[in-house]
N, C-alpha and C positions, 0 to 999 in steps of 0.2 A: 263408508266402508273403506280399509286402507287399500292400496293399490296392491297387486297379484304382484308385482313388481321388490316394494317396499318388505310386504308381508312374507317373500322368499327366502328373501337378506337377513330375517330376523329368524328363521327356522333354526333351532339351536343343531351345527353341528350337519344342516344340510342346505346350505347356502348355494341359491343359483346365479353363476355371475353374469352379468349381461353384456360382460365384456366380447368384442366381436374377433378377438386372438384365442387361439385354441391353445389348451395343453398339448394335443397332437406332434409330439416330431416330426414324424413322418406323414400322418395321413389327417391333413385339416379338413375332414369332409362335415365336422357337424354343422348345421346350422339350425341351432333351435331359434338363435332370433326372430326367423318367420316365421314361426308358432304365434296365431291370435291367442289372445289369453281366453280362459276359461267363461263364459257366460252365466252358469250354474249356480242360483245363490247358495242353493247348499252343499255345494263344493267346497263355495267361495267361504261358508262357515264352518264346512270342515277343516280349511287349510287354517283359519283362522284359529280353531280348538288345537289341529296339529301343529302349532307354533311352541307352544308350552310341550307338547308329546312327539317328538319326533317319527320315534319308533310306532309309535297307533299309525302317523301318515305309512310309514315303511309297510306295514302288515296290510292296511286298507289298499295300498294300491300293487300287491304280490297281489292280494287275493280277488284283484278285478281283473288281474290278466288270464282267469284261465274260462276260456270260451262256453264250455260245459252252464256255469254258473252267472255269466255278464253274457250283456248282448257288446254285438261288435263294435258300438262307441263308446261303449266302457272301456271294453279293451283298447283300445285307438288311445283315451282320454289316459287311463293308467299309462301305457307303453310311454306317451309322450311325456308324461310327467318322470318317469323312470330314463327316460334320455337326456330330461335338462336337469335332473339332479346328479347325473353321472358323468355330466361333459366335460367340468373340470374341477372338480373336487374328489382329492384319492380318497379320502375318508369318506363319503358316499358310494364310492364302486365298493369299498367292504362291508358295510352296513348292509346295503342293498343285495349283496350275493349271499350275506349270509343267511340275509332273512328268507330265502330258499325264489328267488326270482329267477335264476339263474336259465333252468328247467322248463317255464313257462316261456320265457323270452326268445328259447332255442325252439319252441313250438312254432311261435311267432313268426318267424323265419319262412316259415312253409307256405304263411296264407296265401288264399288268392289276393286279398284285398292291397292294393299296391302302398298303399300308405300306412296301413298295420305292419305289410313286412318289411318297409321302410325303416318303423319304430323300434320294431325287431333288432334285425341288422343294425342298427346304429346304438343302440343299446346293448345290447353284446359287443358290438367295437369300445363300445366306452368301457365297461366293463373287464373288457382283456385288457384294457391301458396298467391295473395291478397285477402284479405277478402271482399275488397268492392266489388270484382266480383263473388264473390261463388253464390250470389242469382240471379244474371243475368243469371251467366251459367247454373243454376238447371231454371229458368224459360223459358230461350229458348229451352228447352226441352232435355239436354244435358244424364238425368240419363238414359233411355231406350235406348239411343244407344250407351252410354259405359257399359251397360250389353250387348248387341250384343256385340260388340266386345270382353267383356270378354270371351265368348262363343267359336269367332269361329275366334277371329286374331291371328295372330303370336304371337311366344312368346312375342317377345318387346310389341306387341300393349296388349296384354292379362295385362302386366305387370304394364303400363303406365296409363291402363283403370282402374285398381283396386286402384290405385293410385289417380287418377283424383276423384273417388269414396271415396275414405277415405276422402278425402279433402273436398269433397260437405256435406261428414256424418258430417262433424264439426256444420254446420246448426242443429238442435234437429229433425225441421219438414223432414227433407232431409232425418232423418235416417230410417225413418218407408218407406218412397218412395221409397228410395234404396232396402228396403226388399222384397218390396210389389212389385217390379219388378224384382222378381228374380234372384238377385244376389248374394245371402248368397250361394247355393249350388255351383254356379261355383266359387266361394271363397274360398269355404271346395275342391275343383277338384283342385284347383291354388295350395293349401298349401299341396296337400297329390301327387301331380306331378310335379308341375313346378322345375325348377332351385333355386339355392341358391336366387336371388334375390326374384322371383317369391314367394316363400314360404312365403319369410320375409316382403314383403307386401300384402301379404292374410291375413297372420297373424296380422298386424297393422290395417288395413282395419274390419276384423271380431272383432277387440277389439273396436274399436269406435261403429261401426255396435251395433254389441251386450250390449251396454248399455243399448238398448231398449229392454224391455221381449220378445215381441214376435218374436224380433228377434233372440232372444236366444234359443227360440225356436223350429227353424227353421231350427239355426245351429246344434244344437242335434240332431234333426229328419233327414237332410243331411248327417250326420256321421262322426262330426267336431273329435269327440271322439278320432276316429283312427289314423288319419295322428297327431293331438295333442300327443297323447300317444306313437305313433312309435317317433316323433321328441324328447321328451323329453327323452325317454330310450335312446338315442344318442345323447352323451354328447358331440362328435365332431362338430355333426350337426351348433352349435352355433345357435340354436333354444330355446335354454332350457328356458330360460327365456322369451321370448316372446311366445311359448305354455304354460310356465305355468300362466302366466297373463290371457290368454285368456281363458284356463280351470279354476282358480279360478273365472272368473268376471260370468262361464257359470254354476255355481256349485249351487246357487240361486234356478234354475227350477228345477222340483221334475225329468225330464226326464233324467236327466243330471247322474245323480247319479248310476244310473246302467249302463248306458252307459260307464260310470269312471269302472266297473267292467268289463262288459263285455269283454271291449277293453285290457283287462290285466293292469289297471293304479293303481292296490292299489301294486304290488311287485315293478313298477316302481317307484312309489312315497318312497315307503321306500328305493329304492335304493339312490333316491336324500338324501334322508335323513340322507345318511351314508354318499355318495360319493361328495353331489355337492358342493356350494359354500354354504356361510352363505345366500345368497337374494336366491338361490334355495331354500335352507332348510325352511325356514321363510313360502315359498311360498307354498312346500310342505306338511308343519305342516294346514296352511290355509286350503287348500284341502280338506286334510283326517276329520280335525275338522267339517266342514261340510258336510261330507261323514258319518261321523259318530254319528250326531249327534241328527238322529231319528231311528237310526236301531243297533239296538244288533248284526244281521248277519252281519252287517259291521264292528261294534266293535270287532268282533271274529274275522273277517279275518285279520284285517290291525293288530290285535295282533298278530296272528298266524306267520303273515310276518317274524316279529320280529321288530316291531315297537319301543314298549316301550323302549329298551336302545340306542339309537338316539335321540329319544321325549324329555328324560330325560335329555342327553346331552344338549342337544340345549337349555331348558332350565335354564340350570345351564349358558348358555351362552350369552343369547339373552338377549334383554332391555326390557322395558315395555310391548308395544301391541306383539311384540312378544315370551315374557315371557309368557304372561298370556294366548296365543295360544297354546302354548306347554304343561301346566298343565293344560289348560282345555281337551286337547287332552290326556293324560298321565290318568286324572282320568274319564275320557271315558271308556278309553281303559282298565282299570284295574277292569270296573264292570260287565263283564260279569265272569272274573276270581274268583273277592268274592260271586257272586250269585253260580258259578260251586261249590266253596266250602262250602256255606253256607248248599246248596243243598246235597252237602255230610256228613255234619256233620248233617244234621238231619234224614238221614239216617239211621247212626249210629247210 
């Protein structure tokens, strides 16, 4: 019998690749390689008839995912096979949606069984990877129960669901639905606990998210602030740059602003400002400029830091838009010093 492996590769048109790099941009959560192959000879002879018939495989395993009709390691055995033909092949996520999976997958989502909603969630994230199925998936009612499981699955499914979410927030009208069912706060729980993956797509996720106000709002009011501010004073982290995208795009709402305080982010930003790269520094000048630039008491502080010879640097350094960040930052920062003296010399 030819290997599950070999016999994938030759599937006309749904080729599984074993390669262990993901199409994923943003969100490398799949990992079917630790999938044991199938033990079933007459699986193993189905897959074998469906090499010649692709579409029979397509229909045979839609129609084991729905619970009603297959017991639960049908379903398990479908689900999974539907997530490694959809991991990185875009002609498989249309094939596969079309063939009405779509529906049964977003059911999937809900079970109890942690490894079904696993297959779920990961095959809906593969899934939303095409554009022409992001408004299918959000209409079969896919976003309220990848906030469930962002809530209460495993890490993986936690991680895969936040994922599946970014990718539906590319829709404009998706992103206010995404909010509006509660998923910005377990977003801000992902990025201030999860793992190194975990983190880094909360973070991608709350940056799309948050283009919309009131969702920006939301993330403030949750307490995006902290786990932002602790990731960026850790330069290890390899977070610095994607917290601070997401602190600058959140710096806009007036709530945002003391919360950058509160959370200790104006020493930290000056520390970017000494210590990080030049797309830190840029990003950190951004910040403080609009931190500082309806309050005196903010002006005093991010002075007091020792801001200004950094500010000044950078701008002896930077190009255009960010030239002109730095000296609008620079003559900020240096008017509550001539008011301090103007103030003393009339004193006198």
């Amino acid at each position: 019998m030819e290997s599950r492996t070999g016999l994938n590769r030759k599937l006309s048109g749904l080729c599984v690749t074993e390669d262990s790099s993901s199409a994923f941009s943003d969100c490398n959560s799949d990992r079917s390689s630790e999938f044991p192959p199938s033990t079933s000879e007459s699986h193993r002879l189905f897959l074998s008839y469906a090499a010649e018939n692709p579409d029979d495989l397509i229909r045979y395993l839609v129609s084991h995912l729905d619970s009603s009709s297959c017991s639960i390691d049908e379903q398990k055995q479908a689900a999974m096979e539907i997530r490694l033909l959809t991991k990185d092949k875009p002609e498989n996520r249309i094939k596969i949606a079309r063939a009405g999976a779509i529906k049964p997958l977003v059911s999937l989502i809900s079970s109890s069984d942690p490894q079904l909603q696993e297959h779920g969630v990961t095959a809906v994230l593969n899934l939303s990877l095409c554009d022409e199925n992001k408004e299918l998936i959000a209409s079969c009612g896919a976003i309220k129960p990848l906030v469930r499981a962002l809530k209460s699955g495993t890490p993986t499914v936690k991680e895969n669901a936040a994922c599946a979410l970014l990718r539906l927030s590319q829709i404009e009208d998706n992103k206010i639905a995404i909010g509006r069912s509660g998923a910005i706060p377990l977003l801000v729980n992902l990025l201030e606990t999860g793992g190194f993956r975990g983190k880094k797509d909360a973070a991608t996720a709350l940056y799309s998210l948050c283009s919309a106000k009131e969702n920006k709002t939301r993330a403030v009011e949750s307490g995006v602030m902290k786990p932002l501010v602790e990731l960026m004073a850790d330069f290890d982290s390899n977070m610095v740059d994607k917290s601070g995208f997401v602190m600058n795009l959140l710096m806009s709402v007036a709530e945002a602003k003391p919360a950058v305080v509160e959370e200790g982010g104006v020493p930290v930003l000056v520390e970017i400002l000494e210590a990080g790269t030049q797309r830190q520094k840029e990003m950190s000048v951004s910040i403080l400029l609009q931190l500082c630039e309806e309050s005196v008491v903010y002006r005093t502080m991010v002075a007091r830091e020792g801001a200004i010879p950094p500010v000044v640097a950078l701008s002896q350094s930077s190009k255009s838009r960010a030239k002109q960040k730095a000296e609008a930052l620079i003559e900020l920062l240096r008017q509550p010093r001539q008011q301090q003296q103007q103030l003393d010399s009339n004193r006198s």
